[in-house]
C-alpha positions as CSV (number, residue, x, y, z in Angstrom):
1,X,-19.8,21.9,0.1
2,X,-16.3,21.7,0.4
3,X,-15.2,22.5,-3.1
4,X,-11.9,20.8,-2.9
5,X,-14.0,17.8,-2.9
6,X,-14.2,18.6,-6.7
7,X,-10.8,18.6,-7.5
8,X,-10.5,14.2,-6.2
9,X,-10.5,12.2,-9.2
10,X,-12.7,8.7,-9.5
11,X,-11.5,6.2,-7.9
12,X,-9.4,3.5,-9.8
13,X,-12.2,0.6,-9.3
14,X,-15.3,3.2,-10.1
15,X,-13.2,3.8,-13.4
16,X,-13.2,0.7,-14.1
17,X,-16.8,-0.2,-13.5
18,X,-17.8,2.6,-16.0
19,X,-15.1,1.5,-18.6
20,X,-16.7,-2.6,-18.4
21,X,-20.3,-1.4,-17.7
22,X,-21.1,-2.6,-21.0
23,X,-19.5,-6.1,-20.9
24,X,-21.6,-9.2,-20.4
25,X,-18.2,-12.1,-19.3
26,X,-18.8,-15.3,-21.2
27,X,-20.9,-17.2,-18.9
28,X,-19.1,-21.0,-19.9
29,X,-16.4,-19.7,-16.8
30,X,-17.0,-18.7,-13.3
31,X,-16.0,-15.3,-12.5
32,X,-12.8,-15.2,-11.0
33,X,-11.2,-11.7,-9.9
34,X,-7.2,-11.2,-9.1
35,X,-8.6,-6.9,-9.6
36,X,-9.0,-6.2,-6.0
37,X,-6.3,-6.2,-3.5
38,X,-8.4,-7.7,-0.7
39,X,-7.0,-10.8,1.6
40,X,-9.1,-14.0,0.9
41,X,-7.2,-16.2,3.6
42,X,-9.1,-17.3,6.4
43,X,-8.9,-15.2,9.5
44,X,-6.2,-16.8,12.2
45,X,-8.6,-18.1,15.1
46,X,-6.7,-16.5,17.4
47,X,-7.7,-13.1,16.5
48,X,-11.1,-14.7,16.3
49,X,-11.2,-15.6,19.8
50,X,-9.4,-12.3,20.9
51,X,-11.7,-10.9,19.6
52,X,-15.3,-12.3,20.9
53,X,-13.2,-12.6,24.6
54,X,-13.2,-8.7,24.1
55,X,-16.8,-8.1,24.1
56,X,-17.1,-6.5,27.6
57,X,-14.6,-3.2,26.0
58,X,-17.9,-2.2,24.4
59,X,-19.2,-0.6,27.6
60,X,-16.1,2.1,27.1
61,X,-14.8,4.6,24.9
62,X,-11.2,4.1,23.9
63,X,-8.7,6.1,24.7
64,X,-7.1,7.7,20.8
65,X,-3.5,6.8,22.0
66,X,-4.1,3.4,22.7
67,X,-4.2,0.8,25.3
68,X,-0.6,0.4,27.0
69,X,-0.2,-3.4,25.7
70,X,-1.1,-2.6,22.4
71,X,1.3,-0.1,22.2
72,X,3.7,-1.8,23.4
73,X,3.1,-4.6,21.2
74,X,3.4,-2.8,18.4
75,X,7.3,-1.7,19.7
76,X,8.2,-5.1,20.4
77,X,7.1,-6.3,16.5
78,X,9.5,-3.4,15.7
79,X,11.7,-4.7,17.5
80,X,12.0,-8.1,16.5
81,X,11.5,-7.4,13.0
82,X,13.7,-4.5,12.2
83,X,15.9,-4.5,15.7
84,X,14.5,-1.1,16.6
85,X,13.4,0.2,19.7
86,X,10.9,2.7,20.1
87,X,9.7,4.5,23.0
88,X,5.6,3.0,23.5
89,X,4.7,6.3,25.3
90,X,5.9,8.4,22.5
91,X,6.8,6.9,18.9
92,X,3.6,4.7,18.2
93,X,0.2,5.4,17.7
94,X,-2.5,2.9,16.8
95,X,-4.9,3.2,13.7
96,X,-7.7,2.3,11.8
97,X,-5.9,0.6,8.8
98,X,-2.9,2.1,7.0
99,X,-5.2,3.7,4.5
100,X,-7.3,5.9,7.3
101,X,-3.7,7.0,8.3
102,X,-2.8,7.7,5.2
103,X,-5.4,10.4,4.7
104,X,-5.7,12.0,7.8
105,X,-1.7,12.4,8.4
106,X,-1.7,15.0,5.5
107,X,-4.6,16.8,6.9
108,X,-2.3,17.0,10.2
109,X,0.9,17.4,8.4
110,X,-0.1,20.1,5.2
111,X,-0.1,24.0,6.1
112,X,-2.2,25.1,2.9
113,X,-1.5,28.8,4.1
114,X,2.1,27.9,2.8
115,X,2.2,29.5,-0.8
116,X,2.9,26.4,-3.1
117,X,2.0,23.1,-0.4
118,X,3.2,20.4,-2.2
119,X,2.8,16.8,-2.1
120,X,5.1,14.7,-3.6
121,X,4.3,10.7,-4.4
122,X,5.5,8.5,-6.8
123,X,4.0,7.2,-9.9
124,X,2.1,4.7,-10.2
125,X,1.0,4.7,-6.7
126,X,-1.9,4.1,-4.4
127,X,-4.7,7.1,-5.0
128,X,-5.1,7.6,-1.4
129,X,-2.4,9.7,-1.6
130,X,-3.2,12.1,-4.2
131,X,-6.6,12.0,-2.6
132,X,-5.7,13.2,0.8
133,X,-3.2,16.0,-0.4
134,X,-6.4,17.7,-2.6
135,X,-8.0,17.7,0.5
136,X,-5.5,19.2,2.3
137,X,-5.3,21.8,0.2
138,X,-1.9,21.1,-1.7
139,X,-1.1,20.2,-4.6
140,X,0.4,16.9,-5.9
141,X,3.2,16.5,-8.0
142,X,4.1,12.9,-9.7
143,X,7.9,11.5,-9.5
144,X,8.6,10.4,-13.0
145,X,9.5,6.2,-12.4
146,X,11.9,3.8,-14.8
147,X,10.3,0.9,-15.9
148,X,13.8,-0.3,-16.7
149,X,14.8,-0.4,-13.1
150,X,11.1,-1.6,-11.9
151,X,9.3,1.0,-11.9
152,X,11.3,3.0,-9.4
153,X,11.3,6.3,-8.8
154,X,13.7,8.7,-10.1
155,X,14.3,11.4,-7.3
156,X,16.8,13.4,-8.9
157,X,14.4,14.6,-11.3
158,X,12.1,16.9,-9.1
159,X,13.9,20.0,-9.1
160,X,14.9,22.1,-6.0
161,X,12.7,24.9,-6.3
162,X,9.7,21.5,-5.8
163,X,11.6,19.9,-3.1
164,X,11.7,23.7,-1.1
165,X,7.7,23.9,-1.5
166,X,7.3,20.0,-0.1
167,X,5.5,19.7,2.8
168,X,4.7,16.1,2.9
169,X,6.3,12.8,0.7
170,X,4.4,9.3,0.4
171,X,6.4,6.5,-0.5
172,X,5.4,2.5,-0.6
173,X,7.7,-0.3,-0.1
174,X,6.9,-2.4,-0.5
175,X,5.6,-0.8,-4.0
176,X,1.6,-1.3,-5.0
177,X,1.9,-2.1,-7.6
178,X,5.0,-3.4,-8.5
179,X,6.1,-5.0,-5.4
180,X,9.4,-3.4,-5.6
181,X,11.6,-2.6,-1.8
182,X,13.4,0.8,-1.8
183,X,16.9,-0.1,-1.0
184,X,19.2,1.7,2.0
185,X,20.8,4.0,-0.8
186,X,17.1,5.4,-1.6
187,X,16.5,5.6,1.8
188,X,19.3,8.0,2.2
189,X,19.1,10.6,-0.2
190,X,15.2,10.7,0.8
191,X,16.4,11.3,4.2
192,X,19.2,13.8,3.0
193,X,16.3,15.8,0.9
194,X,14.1,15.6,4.0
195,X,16.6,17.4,6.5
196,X,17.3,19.6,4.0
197,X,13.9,21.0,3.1
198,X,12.1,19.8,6.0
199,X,9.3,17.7,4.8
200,X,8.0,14.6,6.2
201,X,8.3,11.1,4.8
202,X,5.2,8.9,5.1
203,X,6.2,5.3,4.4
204,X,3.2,3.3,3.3
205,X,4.8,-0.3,4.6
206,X,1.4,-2.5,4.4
207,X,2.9,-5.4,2.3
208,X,5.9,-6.1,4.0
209,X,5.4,-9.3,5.5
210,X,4.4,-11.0,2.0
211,X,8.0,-11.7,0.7
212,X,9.4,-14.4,-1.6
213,X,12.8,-13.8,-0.7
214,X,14.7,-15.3,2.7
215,X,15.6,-12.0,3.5
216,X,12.6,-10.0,5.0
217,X,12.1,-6.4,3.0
218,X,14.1,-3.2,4.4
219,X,11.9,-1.2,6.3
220,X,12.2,2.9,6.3
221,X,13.0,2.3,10.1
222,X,15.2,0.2,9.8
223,X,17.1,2.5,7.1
224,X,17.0,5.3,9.6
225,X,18.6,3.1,12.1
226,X,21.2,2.2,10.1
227,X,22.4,5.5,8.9
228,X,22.2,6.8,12.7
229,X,19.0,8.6,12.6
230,X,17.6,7.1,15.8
231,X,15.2,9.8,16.4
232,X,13.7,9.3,13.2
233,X,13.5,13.1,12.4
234,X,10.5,13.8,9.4
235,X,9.8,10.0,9.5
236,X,6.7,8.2,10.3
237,X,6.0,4.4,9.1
238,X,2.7,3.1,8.8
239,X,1.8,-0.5,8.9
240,X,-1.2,-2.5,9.0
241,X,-3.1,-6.0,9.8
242,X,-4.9,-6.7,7.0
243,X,-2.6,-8.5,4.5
244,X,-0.1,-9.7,7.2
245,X,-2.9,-11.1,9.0
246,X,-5.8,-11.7,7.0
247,X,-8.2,-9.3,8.7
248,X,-9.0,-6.3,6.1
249,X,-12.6,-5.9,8.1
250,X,-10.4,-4.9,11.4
251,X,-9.5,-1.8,9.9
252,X,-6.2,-1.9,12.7
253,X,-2.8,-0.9,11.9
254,X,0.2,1.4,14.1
255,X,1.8,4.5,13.0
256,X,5.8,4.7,14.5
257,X,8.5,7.3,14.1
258,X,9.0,11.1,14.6
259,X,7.7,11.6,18.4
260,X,6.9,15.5,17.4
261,X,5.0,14.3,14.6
262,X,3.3,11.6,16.5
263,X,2.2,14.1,18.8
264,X,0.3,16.6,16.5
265,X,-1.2,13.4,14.7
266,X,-2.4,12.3,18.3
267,X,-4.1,15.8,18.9
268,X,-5.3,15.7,15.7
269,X,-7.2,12.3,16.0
270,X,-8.5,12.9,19.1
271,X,-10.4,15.8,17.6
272,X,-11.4,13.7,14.3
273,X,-12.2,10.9,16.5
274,X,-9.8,8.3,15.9
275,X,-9.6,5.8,18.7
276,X,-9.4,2.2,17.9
277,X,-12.2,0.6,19.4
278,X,-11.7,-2.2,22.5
279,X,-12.3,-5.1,20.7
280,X,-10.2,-4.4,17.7
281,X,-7.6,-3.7,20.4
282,X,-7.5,-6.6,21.9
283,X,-7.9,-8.2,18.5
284,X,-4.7,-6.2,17.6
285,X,-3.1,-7.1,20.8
286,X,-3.3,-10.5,19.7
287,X,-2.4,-10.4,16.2
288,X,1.0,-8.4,16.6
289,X,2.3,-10.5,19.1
290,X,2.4,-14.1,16.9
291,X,4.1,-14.6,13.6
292,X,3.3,-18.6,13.3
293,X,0.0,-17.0,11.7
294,X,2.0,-14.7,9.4
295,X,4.8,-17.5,8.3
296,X,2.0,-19.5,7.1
297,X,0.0,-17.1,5.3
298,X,3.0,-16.1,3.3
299,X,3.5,-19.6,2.5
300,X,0.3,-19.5,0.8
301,X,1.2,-16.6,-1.4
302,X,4.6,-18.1,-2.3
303,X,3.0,-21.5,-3.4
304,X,0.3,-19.1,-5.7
305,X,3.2,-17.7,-7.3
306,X,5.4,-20.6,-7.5
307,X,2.5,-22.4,-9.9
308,X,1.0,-19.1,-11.4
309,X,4.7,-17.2,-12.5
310,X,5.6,-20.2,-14.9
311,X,2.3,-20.5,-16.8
312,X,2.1,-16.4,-17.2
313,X,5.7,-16.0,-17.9
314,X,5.8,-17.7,-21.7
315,X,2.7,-14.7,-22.8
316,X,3.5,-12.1,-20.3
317,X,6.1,-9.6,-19.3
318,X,6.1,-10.5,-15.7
319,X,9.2,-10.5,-12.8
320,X,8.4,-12.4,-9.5
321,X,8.0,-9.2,-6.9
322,X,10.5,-8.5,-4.2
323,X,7.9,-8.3,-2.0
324,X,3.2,-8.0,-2.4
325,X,0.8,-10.5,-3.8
326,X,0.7,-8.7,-6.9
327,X,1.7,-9.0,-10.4
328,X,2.5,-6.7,-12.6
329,X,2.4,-7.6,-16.3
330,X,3.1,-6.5,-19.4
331,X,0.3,-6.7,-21.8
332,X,1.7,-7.3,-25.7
333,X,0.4,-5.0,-28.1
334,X,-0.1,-1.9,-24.9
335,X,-4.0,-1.2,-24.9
336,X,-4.1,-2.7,-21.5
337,X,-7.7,-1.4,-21.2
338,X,-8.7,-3.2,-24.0
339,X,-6.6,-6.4,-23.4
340,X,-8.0,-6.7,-20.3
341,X,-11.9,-5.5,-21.1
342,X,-11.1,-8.5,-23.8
343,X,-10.2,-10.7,-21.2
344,X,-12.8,-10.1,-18.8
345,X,-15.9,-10.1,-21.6
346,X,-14.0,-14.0,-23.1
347,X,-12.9,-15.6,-19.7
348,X,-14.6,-13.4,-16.7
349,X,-11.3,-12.6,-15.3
350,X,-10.9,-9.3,-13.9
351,X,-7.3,-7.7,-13.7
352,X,-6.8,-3.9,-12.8
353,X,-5.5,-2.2,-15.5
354,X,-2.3,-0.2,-14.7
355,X,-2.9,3.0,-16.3
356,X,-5.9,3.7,-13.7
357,X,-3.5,3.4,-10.7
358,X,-0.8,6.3,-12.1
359,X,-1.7,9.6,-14.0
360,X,-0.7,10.8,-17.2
361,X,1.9,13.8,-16.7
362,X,3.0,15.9,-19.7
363,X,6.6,16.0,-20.2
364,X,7.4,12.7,-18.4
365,X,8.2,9.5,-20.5
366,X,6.1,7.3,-20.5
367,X,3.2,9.7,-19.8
368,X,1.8,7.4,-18.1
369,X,3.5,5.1,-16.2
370,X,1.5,2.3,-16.0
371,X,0.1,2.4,-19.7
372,X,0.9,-1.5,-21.2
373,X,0.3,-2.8,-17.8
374,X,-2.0,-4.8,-15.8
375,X,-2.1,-5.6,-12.2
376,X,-3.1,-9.0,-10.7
377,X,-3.7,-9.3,-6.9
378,X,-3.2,-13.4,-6.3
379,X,-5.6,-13.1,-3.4
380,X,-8.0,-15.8,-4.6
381,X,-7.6,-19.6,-3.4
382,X,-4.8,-21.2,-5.4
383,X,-6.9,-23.5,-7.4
384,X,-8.6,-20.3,-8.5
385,X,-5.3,-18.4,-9.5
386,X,-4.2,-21.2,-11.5
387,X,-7.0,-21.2,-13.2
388,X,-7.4,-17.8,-13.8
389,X,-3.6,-17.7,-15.0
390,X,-4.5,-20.6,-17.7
391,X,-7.5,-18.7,-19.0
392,X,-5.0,-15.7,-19.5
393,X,-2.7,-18.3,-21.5
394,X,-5.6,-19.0,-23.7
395,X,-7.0,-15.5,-24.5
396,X,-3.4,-14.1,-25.2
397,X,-2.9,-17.5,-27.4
398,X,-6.3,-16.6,-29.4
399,X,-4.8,-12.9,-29.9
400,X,-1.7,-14.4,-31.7
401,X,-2.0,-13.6,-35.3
C-alpha cells in the first residue's frame, strides 16, 4: 500500500463521530444539524430539466477538456462577474466539484523529488488541502492566523528559507470557516511572493456567491486583473456549483487561470480520468449561464442569518460573515468539544467544533486556531435554524452559573 496513505489524518466529521459515539441527544427535540456544510435548498428546475434532456450524452465518453459551450460558459460567468476575459480554449478547464480539483492539482503541481516540497495553507482551513499535499509527497506547513483581524492569515510570518521550498499555496475566500474575503492588498503580496519563489496559488472560491453585503466578494481573478497580471502567472481559481446552485450531488465545477498550468492539469486528468460526464455538462451548461437561480438562493441565506444572528449574538461571540453560510462562534468558557458534545447530548443539535478543522502547531499562538470555536453551517430550512439557534440560547442560559 501506498504508505503515504499513513501519514492523512481522520477526517474532521470521522473525529467527531468517535468523540460523540457515546452520546444518546435528548429525544424531547428532533435532531437538527447546522455540522455539515451540505446545500439543503431545492435544486433550480432548470438544471433539472437540463439535465434529464441530456440523457442521449450517455452513449459517449466526454472529452476531459470539456464541451466548447461549457467552456465558454464558464468564461462568460467570469466575465460578467469579475469583468475578466479568459481565453475558453486555453484558461478553463471543467471539474468534478472544487474539492476533486483541489486534490488532484497538487498531485499535478508538487515535484516530491524537490528536497523540502512544501505546501503552504492557512489555518484553520479545509482538510482537503493538507490531505492532497501528503499525498503528493510534500509536506504541509500551517500559516499562523489572528483571531483579532478574523482569523486572517499572517503571511509575513513564514520565513524565506519556507517560502523558497513552496511549491504549491491554497488559499479560501471566501474563508471556510470564517467566511472572511482576502482583500486586493493580500492579493498582492501573495502574488509578489509567488513571482518571487515561483509557486502556484490555488484559490479555493466555492462560497462566493453567498454574500450579505451589496458588494459581491473580490475574486483572486479579479485581484490579478487589477494589479495588471492579465496572464495570471502561478494562478489558478477554482469554483464550483454546489452552494451557488444547490446541486452538491453534480459534483461540477471550472478551474481558470494560468494557461501553462491549465495545460499540465489537462494532461494530467486525462490520464486519471477526469472528464465531466454529458449530462452533468449540459447540467453545467445550464446552471452557469442564469443567476435569477443564484439571486434567490442567496436571499434565503440572508433571511437565515437576518433572524438567526440576533438570537445567537446576546450568548455567543459571533460577527455576520463577509461572505459563506457559516458561523463561526465563540463558545464561553473554550472547551468547544465539550460545549458542543453538551449541546448535542441536551438539544440534538450538532455544530462542528472548530478545533477539528485547524491543527495544533507548536510555537504558534493560539496553538490551535480554532480552539473556543464552533462552526455552524445555516444550510437547514429557516424554521429549522431558528430553532436550532433558540435551543443554543437555552443550553448556554442553563450553563450560566
Amino acid at each position: 500500500m501506498n504508505p503515504l496513505l499513513q501519514k492523512l489524518h481522520p477526517y474532521p466529521f470521522e473525529r467527531w463521530r468517535e468523540l460523540t459515539k457515546d452520546i444518546v441527544p435528548n429525544p424531547a427535540y428532533r435532531p437538527i444539524s447546522l455540522g455539515i456544510g451540505e446545500p439543503r435548498h431545492a435544486t433550480p428546475k432548470l438544471i433539472e430539466e437540463a439535465l434529464m434532456q441530456a440523457l442521449p450524452a450517455l452513449s459517449s465518453y466526454p472529452a476531459t477538456i470539456g464541451d466548447p459551450a461549457l467552456r465558454e460558459a464558464f468564461c462568460g460567468w467570469v466575465q460578467r462577474r469579475y469583468g475578466v476575459a479568459l481565453d475558453a480554449q486555453t484558461q478553463v478547464l471543467p471539474v468534478n466539484g472544487s474539492r476533486e480539483a483541489l486534490f488532484s492539482l497538487a498531485q499535478t503541481v508538487i515535484d516530491p523529488t524537490r528536497p523540502g516540497a512544501t505546501v503552504v495553507c492557512p489555518n484553520p482551513f479545509y482538510q482537503i488541502y493538507e490531505g492532497a499535499a501528503l499525498l503528493a509527497g510534500a509536506q504541509t506547513v500551517f500559516v499562523p492566523s489572528d483571531p483579532r483581524r478574523n482569523f486572517a492569515a499572517d503571511w509575513a510570518a513564514v520565513d524565506a528559507a519556507t517560502w523558497a521550498r513552496t511549491q504549491l499555496l491554497y488559499v479560501c475566500s471566501p474563508g471556510n470557516p470564517t467566511g472572511a474575503v482576502m482583500p486586493l492588498a493580500e492579493w498582492q503580496t501573495l502574488f509578489e511572493l509567488s513571482d518571487r519563489h515561483g509557486f502556484v496559488i490555488a484559490s479555493d472560491e466555492c462560497y462566493s456567491e453567498i454574500y450579505f453585503r451589496d458588494e459581491p466578494p473580490l475574486g483572486s481573478l479579479e485581484a490579478a486583473r487589477r494589479l495588471g497580471r492579465d496572464d495570471f502567472r502561478h494562478l489558478i481559481a477554482l469554483t464550483s456549483l454546489s452552494k451557488r446552485s444547490n446541486v452538491p450531488g453534480l459534483r461540477s465545477g471550472f478551474v481558470a487561470g494560468d494557461a501553462d498550468v491549465i495545460r499540465s492539469f489537462l494532461l494530467y486528468r486525462t490520464y486519471h480520468g477526469g472528464a465531466m460526464g454529458g449530462m452533468v455538462q449540459r447540467a453545467s451548461l445550464a446552471a452557469w449561464s442564469d443567476e435569477n437561480h443564484v439571486v434567490a438562493n442567496r436571499e434565503l441565506y440572508r433571511a437565515k442569518f437576518a433572524q438567526v444572528m440576533p438570537l445567537l449574538a446576546p450568548v455567543l461571540d459571533i460577527a455576520l460573515p463577509d461572505a459563506s453560510f457559516y458561523l463561526w462562534a465563540g463558545v464561553p468558557g473554550g472547551d468547544e468539544i465539550a460545549w458542543a458534545r453538551g449541546l448535542l447530548a441536551q438539544y440534538n443539535v450538532a455544530v462542528l467544533p472548530g478545533s477539528l478543522l485547524a491543527r495544533a502547531v507548536p510555537g504558534q499562538q493560539p496553538p490551535n486556531p480554532g480552539q473556543g470555536r464552533v462552526r455552524m453551517a445555516l444550510v437547514a430550512p429557516l424554521a429549522e435554524c431558528v430553532e436550532a439557534a433558540r435551543r443554543i440560547v437555552t443550553y448556554q442560559e442553563s450553563l450560566q452559573p
